[in-house]
MARROKOL-502328 format. One record per residue: residue number from 1; residue in three letters; x, y, z of N, C-alpha, C in turn. Coordinates in steps of 0.001 Angstrom, whole numbers. Layout:
N
NODE   resi   resn      n_c1      n_c2      n_c3     ca_c1     ca_c2     ca_c3      c_c1      c_c2      c_c3
NODE    NUM    ala         X         Y         Z         X         Y         Z         X         Y         Z
...
//
This chain:
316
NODE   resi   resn      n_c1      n_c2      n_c3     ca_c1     ca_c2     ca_c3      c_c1      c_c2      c_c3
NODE      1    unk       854     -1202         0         0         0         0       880      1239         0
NODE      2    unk       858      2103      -998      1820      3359     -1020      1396      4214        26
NODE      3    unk      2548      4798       539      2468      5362      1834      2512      6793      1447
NODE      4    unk       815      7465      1732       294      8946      1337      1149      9758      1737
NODE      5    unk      1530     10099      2916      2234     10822      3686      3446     11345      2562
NODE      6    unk      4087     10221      2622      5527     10571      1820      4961     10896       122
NODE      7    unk      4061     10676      -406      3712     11005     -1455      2733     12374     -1613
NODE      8    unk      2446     12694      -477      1709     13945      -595      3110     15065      -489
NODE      9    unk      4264     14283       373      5329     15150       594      6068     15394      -505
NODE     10    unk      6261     14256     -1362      6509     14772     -2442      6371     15643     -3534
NODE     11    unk      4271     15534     -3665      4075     16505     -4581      4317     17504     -3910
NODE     12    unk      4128     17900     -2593      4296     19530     -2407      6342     19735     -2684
NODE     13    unk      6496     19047     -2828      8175     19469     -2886      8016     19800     -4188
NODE     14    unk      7423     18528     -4947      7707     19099     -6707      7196     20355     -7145
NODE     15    unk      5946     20222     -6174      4951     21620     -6747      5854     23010     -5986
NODE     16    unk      6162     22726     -4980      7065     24028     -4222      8676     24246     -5858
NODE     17    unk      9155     22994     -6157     10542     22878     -6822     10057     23718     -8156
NODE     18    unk      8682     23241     -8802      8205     23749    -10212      8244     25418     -9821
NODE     19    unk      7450     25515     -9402      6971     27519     -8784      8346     27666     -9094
NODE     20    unk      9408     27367     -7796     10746     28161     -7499     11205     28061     -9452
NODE     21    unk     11327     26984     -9776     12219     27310    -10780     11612     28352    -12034
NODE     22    unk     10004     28438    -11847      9595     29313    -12534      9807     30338    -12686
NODE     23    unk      9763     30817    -11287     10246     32189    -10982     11544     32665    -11419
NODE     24    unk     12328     31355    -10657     14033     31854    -11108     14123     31799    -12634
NODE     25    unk     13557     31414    -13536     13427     31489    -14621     13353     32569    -15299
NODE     26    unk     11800     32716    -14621     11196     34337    -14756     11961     35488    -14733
NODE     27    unk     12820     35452    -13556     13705     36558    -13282     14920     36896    -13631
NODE     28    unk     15374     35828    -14347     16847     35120    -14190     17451     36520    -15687
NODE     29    unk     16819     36336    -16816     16838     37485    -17723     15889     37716    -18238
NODE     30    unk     16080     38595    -19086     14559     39432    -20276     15698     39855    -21396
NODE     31    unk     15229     39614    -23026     15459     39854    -23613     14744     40995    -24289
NODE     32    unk     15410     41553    -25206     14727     43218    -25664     14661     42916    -27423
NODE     33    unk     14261     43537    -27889     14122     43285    -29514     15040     43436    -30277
NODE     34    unk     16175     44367    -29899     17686     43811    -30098     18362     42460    -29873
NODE     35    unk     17832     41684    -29416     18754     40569    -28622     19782     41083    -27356
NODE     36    unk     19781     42328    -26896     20354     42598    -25963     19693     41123    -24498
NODE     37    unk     20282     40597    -23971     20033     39907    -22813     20140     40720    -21541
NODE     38    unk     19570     41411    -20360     19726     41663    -19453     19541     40553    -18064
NODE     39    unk     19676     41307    -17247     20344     40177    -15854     19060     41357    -15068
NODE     40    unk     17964     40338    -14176     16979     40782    -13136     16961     39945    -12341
NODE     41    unk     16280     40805    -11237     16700     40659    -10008     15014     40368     -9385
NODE     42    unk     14783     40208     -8281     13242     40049     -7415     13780     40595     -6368
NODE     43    unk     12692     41454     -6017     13042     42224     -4687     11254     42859     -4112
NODE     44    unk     11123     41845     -2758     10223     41669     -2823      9526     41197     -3499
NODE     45    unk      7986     42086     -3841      6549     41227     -4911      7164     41987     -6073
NODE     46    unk      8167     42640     -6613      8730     43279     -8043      9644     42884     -8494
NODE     47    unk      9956     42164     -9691     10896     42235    -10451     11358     42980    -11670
NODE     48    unk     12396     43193    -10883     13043     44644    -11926     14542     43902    -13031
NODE     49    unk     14729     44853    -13477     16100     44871    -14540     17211     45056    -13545
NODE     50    unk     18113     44717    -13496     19611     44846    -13298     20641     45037    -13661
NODE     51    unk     19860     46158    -14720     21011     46723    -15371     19587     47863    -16596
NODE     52    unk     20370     49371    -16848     19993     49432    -17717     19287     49458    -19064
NODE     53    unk     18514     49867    -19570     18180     49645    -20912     18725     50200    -22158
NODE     54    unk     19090     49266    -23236     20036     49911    -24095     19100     49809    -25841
NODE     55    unk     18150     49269    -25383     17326     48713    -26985     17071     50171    -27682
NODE     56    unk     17591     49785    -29091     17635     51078    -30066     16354     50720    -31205
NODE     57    unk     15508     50008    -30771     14236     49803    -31558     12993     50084    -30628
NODE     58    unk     11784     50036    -31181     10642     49783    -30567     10539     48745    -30778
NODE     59    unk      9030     48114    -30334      8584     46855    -30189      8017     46115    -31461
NODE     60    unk      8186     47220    -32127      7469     46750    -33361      8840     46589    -34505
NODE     61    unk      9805     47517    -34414     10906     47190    -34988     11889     48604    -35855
NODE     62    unk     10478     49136    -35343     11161     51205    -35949     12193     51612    -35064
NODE     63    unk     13302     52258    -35625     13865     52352    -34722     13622     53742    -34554
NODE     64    unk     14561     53477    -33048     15045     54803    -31879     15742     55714    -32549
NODE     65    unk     15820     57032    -32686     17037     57828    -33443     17532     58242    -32436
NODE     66    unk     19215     58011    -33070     19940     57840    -31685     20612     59959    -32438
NODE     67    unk     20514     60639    -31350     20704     61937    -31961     22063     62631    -30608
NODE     68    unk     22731     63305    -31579     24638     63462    -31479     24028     65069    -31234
NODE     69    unk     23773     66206    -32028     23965     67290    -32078     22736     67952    -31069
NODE     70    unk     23402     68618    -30296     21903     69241    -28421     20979     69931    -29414
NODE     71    unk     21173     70637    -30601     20290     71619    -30813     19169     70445    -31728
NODE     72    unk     19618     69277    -32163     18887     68738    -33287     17882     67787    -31796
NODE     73    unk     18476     67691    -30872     18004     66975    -29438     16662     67857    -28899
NODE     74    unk     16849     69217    -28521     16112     70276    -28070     14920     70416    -28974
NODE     75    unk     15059     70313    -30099     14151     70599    -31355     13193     69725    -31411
NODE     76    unk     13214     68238    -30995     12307     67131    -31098     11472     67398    -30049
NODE     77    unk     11394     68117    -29134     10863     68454    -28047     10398     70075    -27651
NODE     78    unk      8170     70251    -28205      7416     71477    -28359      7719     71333    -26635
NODE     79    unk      7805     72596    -26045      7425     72522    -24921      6183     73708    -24960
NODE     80    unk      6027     73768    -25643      4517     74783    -25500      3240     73510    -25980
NODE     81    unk      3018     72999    -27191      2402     71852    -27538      2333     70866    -26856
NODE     82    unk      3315     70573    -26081      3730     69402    -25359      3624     68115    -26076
NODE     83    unk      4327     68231    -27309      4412     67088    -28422      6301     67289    -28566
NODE     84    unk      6214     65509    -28911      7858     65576    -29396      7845     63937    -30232
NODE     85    unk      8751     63945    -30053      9408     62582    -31174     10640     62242    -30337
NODE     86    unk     10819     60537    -30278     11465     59646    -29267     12743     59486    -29711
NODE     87    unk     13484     59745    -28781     15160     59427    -28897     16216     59420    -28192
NODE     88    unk     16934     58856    -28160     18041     58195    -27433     19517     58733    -27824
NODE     89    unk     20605     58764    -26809     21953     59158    -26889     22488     58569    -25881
NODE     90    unk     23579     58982    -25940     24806     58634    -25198     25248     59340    -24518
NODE     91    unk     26551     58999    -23322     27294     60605    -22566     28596     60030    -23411
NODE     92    unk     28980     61401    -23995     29781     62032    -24708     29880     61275    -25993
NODE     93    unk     28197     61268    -26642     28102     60176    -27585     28964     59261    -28082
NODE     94    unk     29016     58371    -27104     30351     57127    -27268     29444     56229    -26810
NODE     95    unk     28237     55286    -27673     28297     54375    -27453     29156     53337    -27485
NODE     96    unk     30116     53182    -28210     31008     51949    -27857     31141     51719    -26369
NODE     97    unk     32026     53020    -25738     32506     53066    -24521     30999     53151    -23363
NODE     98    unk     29949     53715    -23627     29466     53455    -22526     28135     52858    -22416
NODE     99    unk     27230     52162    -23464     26342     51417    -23889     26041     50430    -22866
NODE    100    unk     26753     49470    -23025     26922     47981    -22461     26542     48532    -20866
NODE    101    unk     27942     49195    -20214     27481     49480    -19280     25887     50880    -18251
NODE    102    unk     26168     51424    -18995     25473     52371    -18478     24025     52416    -19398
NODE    103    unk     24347     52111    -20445     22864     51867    -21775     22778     53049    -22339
NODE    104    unk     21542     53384    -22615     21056     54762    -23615     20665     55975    -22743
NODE    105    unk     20681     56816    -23239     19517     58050    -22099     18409     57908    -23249
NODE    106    unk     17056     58293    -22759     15881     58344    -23391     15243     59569    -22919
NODE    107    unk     15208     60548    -24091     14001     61627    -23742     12660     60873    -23432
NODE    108    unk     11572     61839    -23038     10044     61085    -22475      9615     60439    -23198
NODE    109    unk      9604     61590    -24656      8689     60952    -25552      9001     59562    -26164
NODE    110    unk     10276     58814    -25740     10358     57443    -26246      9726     56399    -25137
NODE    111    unk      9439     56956    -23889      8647     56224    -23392      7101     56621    -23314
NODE    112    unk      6896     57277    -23914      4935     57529    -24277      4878     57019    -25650
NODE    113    unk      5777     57056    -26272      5284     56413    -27751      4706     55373    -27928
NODE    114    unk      3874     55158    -28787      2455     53988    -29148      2984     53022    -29157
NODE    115    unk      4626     53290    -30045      5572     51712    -30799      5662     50966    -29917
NODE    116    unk      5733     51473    -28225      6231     51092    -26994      7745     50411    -26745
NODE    117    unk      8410     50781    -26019      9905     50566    -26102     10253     49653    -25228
NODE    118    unk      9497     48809    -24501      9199     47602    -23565      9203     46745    -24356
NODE    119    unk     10045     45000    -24039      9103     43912    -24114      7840     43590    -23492
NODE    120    unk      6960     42602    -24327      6116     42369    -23372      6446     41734    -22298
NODE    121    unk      5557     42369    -21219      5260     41562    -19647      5737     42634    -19071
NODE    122    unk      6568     43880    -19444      7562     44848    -19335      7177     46012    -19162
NODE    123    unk      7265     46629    -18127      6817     48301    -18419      7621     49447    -17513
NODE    124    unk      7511     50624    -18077      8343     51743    -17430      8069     52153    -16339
NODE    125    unk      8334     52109    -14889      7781     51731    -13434      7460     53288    -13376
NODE    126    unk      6034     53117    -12744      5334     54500    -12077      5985     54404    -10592
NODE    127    unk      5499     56127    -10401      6201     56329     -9292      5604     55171     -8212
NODE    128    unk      4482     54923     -8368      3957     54027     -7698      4911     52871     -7004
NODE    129    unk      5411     52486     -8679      6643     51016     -8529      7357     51523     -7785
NODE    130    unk      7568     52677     -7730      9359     53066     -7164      9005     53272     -5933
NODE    131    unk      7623     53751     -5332      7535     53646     -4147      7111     52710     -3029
NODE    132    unk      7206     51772     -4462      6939     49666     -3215      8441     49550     -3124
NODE    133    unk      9184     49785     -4171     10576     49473     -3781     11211     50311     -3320
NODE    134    unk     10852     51487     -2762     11581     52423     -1433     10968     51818      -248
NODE    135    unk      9608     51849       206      8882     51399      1413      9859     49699      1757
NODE    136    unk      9760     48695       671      9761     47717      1290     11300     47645      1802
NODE    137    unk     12231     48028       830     13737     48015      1650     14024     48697      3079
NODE    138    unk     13263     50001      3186     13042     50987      3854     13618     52436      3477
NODE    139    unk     12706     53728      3889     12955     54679      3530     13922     55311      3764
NODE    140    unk     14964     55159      5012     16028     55456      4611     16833     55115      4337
NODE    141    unk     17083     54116      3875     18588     52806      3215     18057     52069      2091
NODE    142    unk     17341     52842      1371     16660     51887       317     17987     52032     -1174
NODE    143    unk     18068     53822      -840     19619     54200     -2234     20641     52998     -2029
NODE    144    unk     20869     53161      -984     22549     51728      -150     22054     50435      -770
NODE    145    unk     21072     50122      -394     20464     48696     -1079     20815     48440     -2339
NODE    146    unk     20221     49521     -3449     19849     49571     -4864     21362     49388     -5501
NODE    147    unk     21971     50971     -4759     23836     51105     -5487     24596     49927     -5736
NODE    148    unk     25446     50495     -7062     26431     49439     -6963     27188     49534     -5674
NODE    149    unk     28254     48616     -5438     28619     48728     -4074     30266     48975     -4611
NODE    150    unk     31201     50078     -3955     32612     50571     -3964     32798     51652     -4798
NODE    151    unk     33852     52007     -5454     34222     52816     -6619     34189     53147     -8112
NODE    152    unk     34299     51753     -8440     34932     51788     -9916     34178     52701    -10774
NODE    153    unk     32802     52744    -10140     31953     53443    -11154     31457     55123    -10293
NODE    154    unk     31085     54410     -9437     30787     55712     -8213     31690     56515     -7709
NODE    155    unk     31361     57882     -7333     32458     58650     -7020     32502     58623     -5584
NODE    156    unk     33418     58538     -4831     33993     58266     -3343     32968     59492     -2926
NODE    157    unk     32350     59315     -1456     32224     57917      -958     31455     56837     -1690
NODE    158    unk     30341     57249     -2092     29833     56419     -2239     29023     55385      -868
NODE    159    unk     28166     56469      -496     27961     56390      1228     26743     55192       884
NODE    160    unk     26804     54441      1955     26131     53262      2304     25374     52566      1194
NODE    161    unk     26481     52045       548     26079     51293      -699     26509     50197      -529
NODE    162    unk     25326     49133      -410     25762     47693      -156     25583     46830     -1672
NODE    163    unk     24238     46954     -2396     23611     46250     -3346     23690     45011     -3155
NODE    164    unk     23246     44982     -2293     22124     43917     -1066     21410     43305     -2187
NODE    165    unk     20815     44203     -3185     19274     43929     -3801     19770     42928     -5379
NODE    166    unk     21035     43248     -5194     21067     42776     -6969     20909     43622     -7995
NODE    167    unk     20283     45088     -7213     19680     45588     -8320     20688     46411     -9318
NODE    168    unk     22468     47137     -8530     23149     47610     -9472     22784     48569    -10091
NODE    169    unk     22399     49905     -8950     22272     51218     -9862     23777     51747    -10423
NODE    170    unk     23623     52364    -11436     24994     52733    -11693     24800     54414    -12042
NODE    171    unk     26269     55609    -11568     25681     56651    -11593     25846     57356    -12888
NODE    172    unk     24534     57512    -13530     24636     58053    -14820     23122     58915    -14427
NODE    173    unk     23600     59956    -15140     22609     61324    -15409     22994     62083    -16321
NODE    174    unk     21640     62677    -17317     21841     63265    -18447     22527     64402    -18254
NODE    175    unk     22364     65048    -17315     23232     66325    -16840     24048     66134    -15932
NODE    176    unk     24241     65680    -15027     25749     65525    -14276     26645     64323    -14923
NODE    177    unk     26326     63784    -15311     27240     62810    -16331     27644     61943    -15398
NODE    178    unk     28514     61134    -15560     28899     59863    -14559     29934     59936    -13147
NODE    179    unk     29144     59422    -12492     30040     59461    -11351     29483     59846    -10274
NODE    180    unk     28115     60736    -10395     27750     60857     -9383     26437     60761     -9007
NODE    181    unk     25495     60643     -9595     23658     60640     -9305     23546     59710    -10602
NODE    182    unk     22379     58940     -9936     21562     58035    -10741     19911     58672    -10957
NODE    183    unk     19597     58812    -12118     18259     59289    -12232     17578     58529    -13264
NODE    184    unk     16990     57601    -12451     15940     56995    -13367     14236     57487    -14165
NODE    185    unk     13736     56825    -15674     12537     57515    -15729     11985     56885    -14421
NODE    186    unk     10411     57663    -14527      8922     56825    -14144      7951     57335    -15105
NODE    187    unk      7370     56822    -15304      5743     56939    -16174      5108     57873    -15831
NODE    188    unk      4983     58602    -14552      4294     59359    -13953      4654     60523    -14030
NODE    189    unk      3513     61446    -14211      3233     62934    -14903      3210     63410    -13828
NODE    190    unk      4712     64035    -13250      4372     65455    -11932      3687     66671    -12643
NODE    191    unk      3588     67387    -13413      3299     68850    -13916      3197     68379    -15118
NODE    192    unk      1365     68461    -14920      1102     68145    -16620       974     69433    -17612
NODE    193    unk       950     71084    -16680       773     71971    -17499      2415     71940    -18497
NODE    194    unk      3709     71610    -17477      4732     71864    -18914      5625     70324    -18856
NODE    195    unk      4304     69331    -18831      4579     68296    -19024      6580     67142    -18416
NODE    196    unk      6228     67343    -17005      7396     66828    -16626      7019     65436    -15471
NODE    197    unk      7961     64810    -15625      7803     63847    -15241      8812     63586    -13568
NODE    198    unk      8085     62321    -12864      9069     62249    -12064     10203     61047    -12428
NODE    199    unk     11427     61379    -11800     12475     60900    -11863     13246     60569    -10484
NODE    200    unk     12701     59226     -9978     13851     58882     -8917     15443     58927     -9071
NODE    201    unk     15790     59435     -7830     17116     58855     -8255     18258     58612     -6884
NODE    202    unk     19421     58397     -6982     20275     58216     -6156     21717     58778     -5883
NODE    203    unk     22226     59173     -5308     23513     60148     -5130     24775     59315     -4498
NODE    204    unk     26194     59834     -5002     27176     59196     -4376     27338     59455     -2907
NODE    205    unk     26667     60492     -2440     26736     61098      -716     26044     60579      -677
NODE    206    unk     24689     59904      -324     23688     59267       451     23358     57981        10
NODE    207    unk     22699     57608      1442     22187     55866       484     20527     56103       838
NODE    208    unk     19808     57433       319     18531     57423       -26     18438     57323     -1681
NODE    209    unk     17112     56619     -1771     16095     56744     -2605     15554     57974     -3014
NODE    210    unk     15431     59295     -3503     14672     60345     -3253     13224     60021     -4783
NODE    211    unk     12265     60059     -4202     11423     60117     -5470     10889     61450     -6017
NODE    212    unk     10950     62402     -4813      9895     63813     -5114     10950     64622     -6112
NODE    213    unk     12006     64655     -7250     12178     65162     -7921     11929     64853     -9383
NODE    214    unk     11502     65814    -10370     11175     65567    -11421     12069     66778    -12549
NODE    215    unk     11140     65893    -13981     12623     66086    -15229     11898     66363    -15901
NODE    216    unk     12206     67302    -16820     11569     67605    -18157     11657     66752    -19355
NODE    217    unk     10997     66967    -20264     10592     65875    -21329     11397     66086    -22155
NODE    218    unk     12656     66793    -22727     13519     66567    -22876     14293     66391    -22580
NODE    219    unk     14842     66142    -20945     15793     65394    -20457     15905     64018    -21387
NODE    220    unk     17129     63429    -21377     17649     62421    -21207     18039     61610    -20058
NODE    221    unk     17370     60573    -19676     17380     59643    -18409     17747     58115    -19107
NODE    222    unk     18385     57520    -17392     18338     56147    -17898     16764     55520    -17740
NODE    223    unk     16690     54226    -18027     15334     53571    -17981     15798     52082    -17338
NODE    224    unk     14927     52085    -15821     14889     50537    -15603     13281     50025    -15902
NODE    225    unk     13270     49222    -16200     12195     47952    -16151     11623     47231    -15200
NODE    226    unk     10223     47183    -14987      9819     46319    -14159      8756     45678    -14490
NODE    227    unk      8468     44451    -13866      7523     43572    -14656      6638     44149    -14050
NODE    228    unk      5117     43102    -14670      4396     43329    -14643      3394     42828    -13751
NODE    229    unk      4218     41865    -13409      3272     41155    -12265      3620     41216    -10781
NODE    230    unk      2975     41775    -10123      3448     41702     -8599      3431     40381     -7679
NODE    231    unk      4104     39328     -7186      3866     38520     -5820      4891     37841     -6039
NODE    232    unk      5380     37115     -4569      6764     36387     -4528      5771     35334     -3352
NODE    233    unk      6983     33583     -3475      6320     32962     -2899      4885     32253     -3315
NODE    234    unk      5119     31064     -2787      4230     30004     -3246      2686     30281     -2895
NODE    235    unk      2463     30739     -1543      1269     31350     -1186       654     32429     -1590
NODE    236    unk      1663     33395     -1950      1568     34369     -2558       965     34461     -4246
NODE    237    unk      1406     33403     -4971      1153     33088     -6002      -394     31993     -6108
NODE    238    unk      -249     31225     -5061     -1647     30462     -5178     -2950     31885     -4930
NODE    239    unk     -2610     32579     -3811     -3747     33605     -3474     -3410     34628     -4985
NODE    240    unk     -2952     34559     -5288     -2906     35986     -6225     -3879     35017     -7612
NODE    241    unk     -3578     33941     -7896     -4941     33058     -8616     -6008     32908     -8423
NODE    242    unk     -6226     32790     -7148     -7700     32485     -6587     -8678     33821     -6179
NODE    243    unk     -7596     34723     -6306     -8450     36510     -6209     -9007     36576     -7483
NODE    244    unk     -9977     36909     -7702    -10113     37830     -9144    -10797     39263     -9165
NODE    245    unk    -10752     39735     -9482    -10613     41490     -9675    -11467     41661    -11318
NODE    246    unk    -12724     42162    -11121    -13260     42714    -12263    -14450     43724    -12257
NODE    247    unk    -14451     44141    -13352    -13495     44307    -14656    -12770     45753    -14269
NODE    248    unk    -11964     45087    -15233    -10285     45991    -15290    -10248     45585    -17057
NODE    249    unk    -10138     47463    -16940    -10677     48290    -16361    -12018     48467    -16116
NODE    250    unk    -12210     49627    -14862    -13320     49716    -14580    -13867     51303    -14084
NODE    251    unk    -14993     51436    -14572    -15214     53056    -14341    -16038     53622    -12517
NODE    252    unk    -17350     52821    -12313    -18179     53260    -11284    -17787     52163    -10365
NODE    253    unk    -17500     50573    -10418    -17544     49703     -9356    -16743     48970    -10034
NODE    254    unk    -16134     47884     -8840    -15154     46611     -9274    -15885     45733     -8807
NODE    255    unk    -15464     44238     -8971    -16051     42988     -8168    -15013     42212     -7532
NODE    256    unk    -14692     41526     -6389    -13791     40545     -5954    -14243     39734     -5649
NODE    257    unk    -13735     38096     -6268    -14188     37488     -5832    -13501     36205     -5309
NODE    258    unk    -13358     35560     -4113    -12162     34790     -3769    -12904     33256     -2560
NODE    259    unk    -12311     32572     -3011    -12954     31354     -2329    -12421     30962      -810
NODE    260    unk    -11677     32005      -634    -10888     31430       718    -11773     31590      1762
NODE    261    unk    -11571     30638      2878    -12463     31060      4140    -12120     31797      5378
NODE    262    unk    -11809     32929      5024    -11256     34162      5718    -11618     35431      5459
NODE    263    unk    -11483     36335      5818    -11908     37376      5905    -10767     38396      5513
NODE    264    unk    -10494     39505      4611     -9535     39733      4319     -9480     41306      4177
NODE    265    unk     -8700     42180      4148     -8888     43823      4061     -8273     44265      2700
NODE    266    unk     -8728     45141      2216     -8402     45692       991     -8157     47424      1001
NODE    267    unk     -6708     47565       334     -6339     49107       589     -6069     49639     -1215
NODE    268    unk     -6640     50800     -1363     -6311     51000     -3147     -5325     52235     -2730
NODE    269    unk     -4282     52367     -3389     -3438     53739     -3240     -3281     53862     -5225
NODE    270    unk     -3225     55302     -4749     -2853     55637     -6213     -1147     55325     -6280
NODE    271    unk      -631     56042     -7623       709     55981     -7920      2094     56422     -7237
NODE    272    unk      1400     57682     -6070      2263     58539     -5436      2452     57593     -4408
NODE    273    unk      1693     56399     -3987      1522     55686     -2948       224     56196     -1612
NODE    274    unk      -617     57481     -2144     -1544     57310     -1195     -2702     56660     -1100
NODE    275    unk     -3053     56643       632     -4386     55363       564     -5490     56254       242
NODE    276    unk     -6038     55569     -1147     -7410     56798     -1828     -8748     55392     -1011
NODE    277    unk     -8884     54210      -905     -9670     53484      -272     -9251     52548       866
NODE    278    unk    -10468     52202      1504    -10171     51250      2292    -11399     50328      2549
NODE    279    unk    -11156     48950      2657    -12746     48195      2965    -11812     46681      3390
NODE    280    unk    -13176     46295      4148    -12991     44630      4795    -13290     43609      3578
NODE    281    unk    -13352     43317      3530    -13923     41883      2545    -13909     40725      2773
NODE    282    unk    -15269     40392      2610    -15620     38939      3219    -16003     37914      1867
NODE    283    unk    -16301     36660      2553    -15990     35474      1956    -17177     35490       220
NODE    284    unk    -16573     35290      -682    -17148     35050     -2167    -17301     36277     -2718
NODE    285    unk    -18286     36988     -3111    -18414     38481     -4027    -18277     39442     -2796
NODE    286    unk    -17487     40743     -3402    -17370     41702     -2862    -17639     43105     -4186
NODE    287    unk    -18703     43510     -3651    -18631     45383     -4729    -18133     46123     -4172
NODE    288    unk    -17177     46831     -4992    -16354     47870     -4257    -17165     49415     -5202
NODE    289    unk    -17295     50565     -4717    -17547     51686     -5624    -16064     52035     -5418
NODE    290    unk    -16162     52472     -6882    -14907     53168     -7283    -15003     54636     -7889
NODE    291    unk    -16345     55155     -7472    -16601     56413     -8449    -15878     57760     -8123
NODE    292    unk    -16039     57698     -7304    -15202     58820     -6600    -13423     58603     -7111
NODE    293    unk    -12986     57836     -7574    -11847     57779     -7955    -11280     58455     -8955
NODE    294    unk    -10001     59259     -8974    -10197     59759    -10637     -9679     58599    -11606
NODE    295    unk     -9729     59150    -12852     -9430     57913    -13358     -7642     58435    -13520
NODE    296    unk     -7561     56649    -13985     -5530     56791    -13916     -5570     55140    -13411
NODE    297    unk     -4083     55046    -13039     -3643     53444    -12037     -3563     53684    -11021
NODE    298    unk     -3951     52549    -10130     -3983     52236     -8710     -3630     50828     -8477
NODE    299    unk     -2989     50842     -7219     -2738     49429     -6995     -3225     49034     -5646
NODE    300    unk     -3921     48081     -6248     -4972     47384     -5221     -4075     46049     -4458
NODE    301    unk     -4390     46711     -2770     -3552     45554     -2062     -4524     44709     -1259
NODE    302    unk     -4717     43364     -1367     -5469     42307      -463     -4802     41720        51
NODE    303    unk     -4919     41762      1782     -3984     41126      2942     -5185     40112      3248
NODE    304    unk     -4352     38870      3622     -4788     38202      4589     -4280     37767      6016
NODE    305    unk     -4610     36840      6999     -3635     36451      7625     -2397     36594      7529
NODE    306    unk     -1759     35944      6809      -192     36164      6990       206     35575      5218
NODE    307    unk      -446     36629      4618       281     37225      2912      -540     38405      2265
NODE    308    unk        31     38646      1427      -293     40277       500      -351     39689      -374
NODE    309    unk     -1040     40347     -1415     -1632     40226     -3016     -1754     41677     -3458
NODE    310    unk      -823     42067     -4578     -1081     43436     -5336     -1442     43106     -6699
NODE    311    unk     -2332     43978     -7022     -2977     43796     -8350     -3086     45068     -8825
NODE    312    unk     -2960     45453    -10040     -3141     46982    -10884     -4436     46865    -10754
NODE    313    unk     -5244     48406    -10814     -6224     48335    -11750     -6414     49987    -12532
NODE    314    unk     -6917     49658    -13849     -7189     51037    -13981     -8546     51376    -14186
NODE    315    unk     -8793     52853    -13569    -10114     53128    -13272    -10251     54269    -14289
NODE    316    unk    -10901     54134    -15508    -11354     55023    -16394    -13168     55822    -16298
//
């Protein structure tokens, strides 16, 4: 008579062994429409890039114009219209020398363009993203985490930089040039009257995160990546299946609906990270009103006992 015990122990090992290697799979690289290969990392429920983006195409296969001369740079970019055309450079236009490592700078408009400059599963992290991955490292040692860790690239000190995270910021900025601040895009529109965006970033004096500064749409920034799916962990991944969330999008109300026999709380914050809702939720259908919301993204968090579930939604 086969003995259940050891065979139930098994499948949960295989089923625990399948997940893990999925993930590490998942995370392990992302390829871009160049064939460029990058190296990502998981930190926390996000997985990000670990390194850079250097792809000189869109998704569809048009390319990026990679532009040498500031005045032919300045020109692609109405700042009265608030229209431009997408493009990419270099510091001290030398891609040879600094591509690989440091990647492209990208004015805005190559990340609003339709072509989209993401693989799929892939997208340009709202401030939102950047502010799960400041909170969860913590707010003040989250820069130390992210940094590369010593000199070679950073300018001394290079204060409390461990890269703990894998994640390998490196310091490149369209205007201070290398060596000392890292300024990444985000998706997110600080000042939509002259259209600027925010831009996290990181400094060789500190090991903060700062998010509250923002860049104009013709800046040139680097670009990290982050997926698209939020949760880490086996539980994490079974509950993030068994939730469902509809419809998304959604304008006046959402629905949740989840089979577990627990009782669970639900928090919506917009992108900046504030809490715009809050409600309990109990066992099978739940209506949430969402009218009062403006429209845009939010990320919807469902706790239970002892795990989290984040889910986008957008409310049009």
């Amino acid at each position: 008579m086969p003995n259940k015990s050891k065979t139930m122990k098994r499948t949960f090992f295989l089923l625990a062994a399948l997940v893990f290697l999925t993930i590490h799979n998942h995370a392990q690289t992302l390829t871009d429409i160049d064939g460029n290969v990058y190296n990502t990392v998981t930190i926390g429920t996000q997985v990000w890039m670990a390194e850079n983006l250097r792809v000189t195409h869109y998704r569809n296969g048009d390319l990026i114009p990679n532009i040498k001369d500031d005045s032919v740079w300045n020109s692609l970019c109405d700042t009265f219209t608030l229209t431009g055309t997408g493009a990419r450079c270099y510091w001290n236009d030398d891609s040879v020398s600094y591509a690989s490592v440091y990647g492209a700078l990208y004015n805005y408009y190559t990340i609003s363009d339709s072509r989209i400059i993401t693989p799929v599963g892939w997208h340009v992290p709202s401030l939102g993203d950047w502010a799960i991955l400041r909170d969860y490292l913590g707010p003040d040692s989250a820069g130390g985490k992210l940094k590369e860790a010593g000199t070679v690239h950073w300018q001394s000190p290079n204060s409390d930089a461990t890269n703990e995270t894998g994640f390998t910021a490196l310091p490149g900025d369209g205007f201070y040039g290398i060596g000392q601040k890292c300024s990444l895009w985000s998706s997110t529109v600080a000042n939509s009257h002259w259209l600027w965006m925010w831009v996290p970033y990181m400094e060789y004096n500190s090991g903060l995160l700062i998010l509250n500064t923002a860049s104009g749409q013709c800046n040139g920034n680097y670009i990290r990546l982050v997926n698209d799916t939020l949760f880490t962990g086996l539980n994490e991944i079974n509950k993030f299946n068994q939730i469902h969330l509809y419809p998304n999008p959604a304008t006046d109300k959402i629905f949740i609906d989840f089979a577990d026999r627990q009782n669970m709380n639900l928090n919506i914050y917009n992108m900046v990270g504030e809490l715009m809702l809050q409600k309990e939720l109990h066992i099978n259908k739940n209506e949430i009103d969402i009218s009062a919301l403006s429209t845009g993204l939010y990320i919807i968090k469902v706790s239970g006992a002892d795990w989290t579930v984040r889910k986008k939604l957008i409310k049009e």
